[in-house]
C-alpha positions in Angstrom: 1.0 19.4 21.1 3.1 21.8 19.0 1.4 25.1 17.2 2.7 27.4 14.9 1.3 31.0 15.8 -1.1 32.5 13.5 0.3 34.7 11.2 -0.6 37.5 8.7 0.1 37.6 4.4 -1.4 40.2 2.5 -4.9 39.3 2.6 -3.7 35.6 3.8 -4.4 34.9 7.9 -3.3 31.1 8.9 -2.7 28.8 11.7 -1.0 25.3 11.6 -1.2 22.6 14.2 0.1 19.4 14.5 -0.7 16.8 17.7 0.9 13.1 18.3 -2.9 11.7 18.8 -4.4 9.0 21.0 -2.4 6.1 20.2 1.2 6.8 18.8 3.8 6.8 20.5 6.2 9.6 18.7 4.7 12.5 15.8 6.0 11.5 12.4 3.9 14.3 10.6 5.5 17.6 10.0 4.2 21.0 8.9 5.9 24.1 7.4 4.7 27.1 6.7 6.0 31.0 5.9 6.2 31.7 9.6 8.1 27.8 10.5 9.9 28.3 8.0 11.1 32.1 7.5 14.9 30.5 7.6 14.0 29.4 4.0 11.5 31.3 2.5 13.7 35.0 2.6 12.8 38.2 2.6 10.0 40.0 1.8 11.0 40.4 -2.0 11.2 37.2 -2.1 7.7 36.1 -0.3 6.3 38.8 -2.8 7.7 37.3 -5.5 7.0 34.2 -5.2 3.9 33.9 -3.0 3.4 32.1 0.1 4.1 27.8 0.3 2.4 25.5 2.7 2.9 21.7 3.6 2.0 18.9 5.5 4.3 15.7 5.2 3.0 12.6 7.0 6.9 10.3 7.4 6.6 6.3 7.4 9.4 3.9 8.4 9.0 3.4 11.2 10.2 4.8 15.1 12.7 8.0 14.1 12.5 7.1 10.6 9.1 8.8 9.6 9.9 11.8 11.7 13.2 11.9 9.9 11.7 11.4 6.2 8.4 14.1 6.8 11.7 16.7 8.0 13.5 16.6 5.4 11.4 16.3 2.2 9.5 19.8 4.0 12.8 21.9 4.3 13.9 20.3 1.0 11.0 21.3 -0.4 11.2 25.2 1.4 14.8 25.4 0.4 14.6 24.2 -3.1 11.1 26.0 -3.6 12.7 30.0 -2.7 15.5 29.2 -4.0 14.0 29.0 -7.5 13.7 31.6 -10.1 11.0 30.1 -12.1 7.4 31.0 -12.3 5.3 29.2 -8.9 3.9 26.4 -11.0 7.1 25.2 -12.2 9.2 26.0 -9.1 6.7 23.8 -6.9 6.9 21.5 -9.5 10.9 21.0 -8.6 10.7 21.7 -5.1 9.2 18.7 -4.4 11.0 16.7 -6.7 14.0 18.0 -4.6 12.3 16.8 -1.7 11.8 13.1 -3.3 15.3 13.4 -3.8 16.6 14.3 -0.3 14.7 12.1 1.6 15.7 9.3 -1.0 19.9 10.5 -0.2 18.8 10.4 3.9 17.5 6.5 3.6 20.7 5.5 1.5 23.0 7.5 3.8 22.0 6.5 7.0 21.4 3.3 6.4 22.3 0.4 8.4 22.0 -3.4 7.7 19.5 -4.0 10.9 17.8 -0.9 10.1 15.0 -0.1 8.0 15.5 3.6 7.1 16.3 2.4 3.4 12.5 2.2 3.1 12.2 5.3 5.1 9.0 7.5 3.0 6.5 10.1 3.2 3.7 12.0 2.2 3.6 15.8 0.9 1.2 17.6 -0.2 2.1 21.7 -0.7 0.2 24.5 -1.5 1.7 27.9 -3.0 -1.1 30.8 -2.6 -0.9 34.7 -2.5 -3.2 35.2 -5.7 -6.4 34.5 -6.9 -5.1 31.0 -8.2 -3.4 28.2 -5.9 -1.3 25.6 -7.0 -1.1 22.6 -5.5 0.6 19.6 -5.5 0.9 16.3 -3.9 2.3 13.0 -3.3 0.6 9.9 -0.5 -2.8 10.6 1.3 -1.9 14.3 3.0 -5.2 16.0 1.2 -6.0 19.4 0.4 -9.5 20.9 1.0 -11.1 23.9 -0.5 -13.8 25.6 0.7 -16.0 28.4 -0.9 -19.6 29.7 -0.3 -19.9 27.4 2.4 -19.0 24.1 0.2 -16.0 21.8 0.7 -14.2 19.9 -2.0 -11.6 17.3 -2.2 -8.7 19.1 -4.8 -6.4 16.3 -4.3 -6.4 12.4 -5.3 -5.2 10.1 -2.8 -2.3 7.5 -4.2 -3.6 4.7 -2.2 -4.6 1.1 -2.7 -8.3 2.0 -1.6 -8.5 5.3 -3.5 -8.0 3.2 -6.7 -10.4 0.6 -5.9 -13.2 3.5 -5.4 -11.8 5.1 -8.8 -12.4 1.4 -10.5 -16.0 1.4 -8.7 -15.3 -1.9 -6.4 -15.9 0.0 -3.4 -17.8 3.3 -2.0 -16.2 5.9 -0.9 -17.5 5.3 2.7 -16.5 1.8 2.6 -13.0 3.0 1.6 -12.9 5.1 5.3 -13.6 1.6 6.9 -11.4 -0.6 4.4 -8.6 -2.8 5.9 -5.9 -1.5 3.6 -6.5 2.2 3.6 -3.2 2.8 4.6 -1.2 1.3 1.6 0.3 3.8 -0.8 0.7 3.9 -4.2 3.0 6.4 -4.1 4.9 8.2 -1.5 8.9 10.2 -1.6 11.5 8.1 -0.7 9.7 5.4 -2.8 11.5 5.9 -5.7 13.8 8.4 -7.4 11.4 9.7 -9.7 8.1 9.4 -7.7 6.3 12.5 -9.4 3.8 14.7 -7.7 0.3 15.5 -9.0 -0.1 19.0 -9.6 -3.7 21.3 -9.3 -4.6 24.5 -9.7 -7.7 25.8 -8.3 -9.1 29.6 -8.0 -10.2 31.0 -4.8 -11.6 34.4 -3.8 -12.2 36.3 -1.0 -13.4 34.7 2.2 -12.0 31.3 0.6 -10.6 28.6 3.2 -7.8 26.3 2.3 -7.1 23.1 4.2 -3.8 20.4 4.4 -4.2 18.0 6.4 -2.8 14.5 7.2 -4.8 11.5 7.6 -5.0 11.5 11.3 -7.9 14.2 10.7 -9.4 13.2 7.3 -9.1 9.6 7.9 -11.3 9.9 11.3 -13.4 13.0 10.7 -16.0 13.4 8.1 -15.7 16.0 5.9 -19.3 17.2 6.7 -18.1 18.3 10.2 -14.4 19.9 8.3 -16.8 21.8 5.9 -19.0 23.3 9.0 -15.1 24.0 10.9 -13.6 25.5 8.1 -17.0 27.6 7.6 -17.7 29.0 11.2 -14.3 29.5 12.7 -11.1 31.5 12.0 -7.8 29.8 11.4 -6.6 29.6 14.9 -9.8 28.5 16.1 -10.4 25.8 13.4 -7.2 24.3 13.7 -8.2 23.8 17.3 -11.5 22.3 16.7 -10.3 19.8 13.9 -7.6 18.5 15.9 -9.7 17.9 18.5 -12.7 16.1 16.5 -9.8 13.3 15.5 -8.8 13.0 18.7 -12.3 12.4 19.9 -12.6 10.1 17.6 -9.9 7.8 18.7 -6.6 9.7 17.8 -5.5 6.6 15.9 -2.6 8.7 13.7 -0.7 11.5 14.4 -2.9 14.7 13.2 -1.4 17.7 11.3 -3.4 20.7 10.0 -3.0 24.4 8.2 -5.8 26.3 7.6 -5.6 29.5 5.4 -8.4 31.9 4.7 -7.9 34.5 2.2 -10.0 38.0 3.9 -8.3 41.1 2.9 -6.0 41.6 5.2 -8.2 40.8 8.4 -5.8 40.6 11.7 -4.6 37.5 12.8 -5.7 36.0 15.8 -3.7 34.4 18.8 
């Protein structure tokens, strides 16, 4: 199990955790966050400036390729994303269009003709808070959670084969957790060269919790029990307990999580 220590933002405490599961064999998810990733994200002028980014990738491909494709689209993404001089929206915006682009240059350099990295892909979904408004934006089935007053929403739309069919109205959304093909994407980077992320924004205030996740937790663990989580337990604490509700639950995937709660400033916890 690897776990990114809490750490403290201006009125921002978080915890990120990320655990192979029950049943793989190797962790093709990947998380990064201001504290993971402090090698891209600069100094403190420019976390001021541009507010704090979070991500969860969840890499497909198969053996070393997934682990390879979540890497690289989330420093792509940190790199691109503080290295920008436009406003968050728009800098997000071609972060992770960077990222579609680097993992798309890591399948066509490394690969081989037994190999399949040339179909190497993954997830992303990112989150860039620090204000009372946070953008979002993703790409696959990593989701992102909001919860305020006690009441969790969905803020982003799954690209998937089954998340379509319960758009269209051919199946429930609770025969969707049970469907056969729940795992095809729609959409994922790597795919294509111009596989474009949906973008949110949503408005949060204080004692707001954000979730990313992968679908090793929201795939296996209803969202009733993430919505009490997210309610009764800090960061550190919640990560925990999510984590370990998947893994009760079979541990099918790997299962990657950051949890944010905006507080005022509250301490962080260890």
């Amino acid at each position: 199990m690897r776990s990114a220590a809490d750490a403290v933002a201006p009125r921002l405490t978080f915890a990120s955790l990320t655990d192979i599961g029950k049943v793989r064999s190797h962790n093709e998810d990947f998380l990064g966050d201001p504290r993971s990733m402090s090698a891209f994200t600069g100094d403190h002028t420019g976390l001021s400036r541009m507010e704090w980014l979070f991500a969860v990738a969840d890499g497909m491909g198969g053996h070393a390729d997934g682990e390879v494709a979540s890497c690289v689209a989330v420093e792509a993404l940190f790199s691109s994303y503080y290295a920008s001089a436009e406003e968050p929206p728009f800098a997000l915006a071609g972060a992770m269009a960077a990222a579609n682009e680097a993992v798309c240059r890591a399948a066509e350099r490394d690969a081989q003709p037994s190999s399949s990295r040339s179909r190497m892909g993954t997830t992303l979904v990112a989150a860039v808070l620090g204000g009372p408004r946070i953008v979002v934006g993703n790409v696959g089935d990593s989701r992102a959670y909001l919860l305020v007053d006690g009441r969790l929403r969905q803020v982003t739309l799954d690209h998937s084969f089954v998340a379509e069919q319960v758009e269209l109205g051919l199946i429930s959304a609770q025969e969707a957790r049970r469907a056969p093909l729940r795992n095809v994407l729609t959409r994922a980077l790597g795919s294509e060269e111009g596989a474009m992320p949906d973008l949110f924004e949503v408005s949060w205030g204080t004692g707001g919790v954000f979730l990313l996740c992968t679908d090793g937790l929201h795939g296996v663990v209803e969202d009733r029990t993430i919505e009490a989580v997210l309610a009764e337990d800090p960061p550190d604490r919640a990560v925990r307990r999510l984590i370990d509700a998947a893994n009760a639950a079979g541990g099918p995937d790997n299962i990657s999580a950051i949890v944010v709660r905006t507080d005022g400033g509250s301490e962080g916890r260890s």
